[in-house]
C-alpha positions in Angstrom: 2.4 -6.7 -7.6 1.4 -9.4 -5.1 3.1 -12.2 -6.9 6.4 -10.1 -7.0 6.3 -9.7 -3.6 5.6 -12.9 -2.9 9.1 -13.9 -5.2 11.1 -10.9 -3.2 9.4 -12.3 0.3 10.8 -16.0 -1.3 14.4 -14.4 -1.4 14.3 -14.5 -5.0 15.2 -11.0 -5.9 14.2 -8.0 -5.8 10.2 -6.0 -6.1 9.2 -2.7 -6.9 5.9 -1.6 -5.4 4.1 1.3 -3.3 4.1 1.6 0.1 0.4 0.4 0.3 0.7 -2.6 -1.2 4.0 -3.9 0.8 3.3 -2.4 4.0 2.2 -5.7 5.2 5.1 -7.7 4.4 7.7 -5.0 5.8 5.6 -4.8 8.8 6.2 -8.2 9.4 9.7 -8.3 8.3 8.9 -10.5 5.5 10.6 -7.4 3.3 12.5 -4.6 3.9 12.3 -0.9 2.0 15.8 -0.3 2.1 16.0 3.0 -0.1 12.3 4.3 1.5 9.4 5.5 -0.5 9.0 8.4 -3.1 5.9 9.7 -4.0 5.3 9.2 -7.9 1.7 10.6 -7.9 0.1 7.7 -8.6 -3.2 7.0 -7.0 -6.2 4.8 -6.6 -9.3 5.3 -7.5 -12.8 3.7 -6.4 -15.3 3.4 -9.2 -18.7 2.3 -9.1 -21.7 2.1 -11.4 -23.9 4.1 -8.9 -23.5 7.4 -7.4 -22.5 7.0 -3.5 -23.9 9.5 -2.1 -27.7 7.8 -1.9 -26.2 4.5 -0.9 -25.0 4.0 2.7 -23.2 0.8 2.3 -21.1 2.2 -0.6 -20.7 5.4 1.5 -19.3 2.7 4.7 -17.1 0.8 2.3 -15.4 4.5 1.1 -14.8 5.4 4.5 -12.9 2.4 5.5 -11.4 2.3 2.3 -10.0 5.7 3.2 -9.1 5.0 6.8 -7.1 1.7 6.0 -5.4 4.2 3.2 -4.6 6.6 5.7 -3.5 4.5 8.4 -0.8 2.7 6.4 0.6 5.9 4.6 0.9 7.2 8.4 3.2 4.8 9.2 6.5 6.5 9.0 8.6 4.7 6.1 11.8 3.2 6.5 15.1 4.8 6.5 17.7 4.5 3.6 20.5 2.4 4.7 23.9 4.4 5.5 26.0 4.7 2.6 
């Protein structure tokens, strides 16, 4: 995904990717959503080879994880342009 962006930010073409991964770039201006977001149902998922719930640091890095997450899905999308 980054490296399409990165061509689409470079003017040359067009990228596909979710909201959390772009919202940088549009935030910026670097890209515009033109058509919005839809929710596909994707999602992410943290994994780990140790439980979390005896380790404080993991415990920290899910809560941020989950606040960054949050924060940028927040962020009302763009509108479609008028057709």
């Amino acid at each position: 995904f980054y490296l399409s962006l990165q061509a689409a930010a470079a003017g040359l073409g067009w990228a596909m990717a979710s909201q959390l991964m772009a919202a940088d770039e549009i935030a910026d201006g670097r890209l515009a959503a033109p058509f919005g977001f839809v929710a596909d149902g994707s999602a992410y998922h943290l994994l780990s080879p140790a439980p979390f719930e005896h380790d404080t640091r993991r415990l920290v890095l899910l809560a941020w994880l989950r606040e960054e997450a949050q924060a940028t899905l927040a962020a009302p999308p763009p509108s479609p342009p008028d057709a």
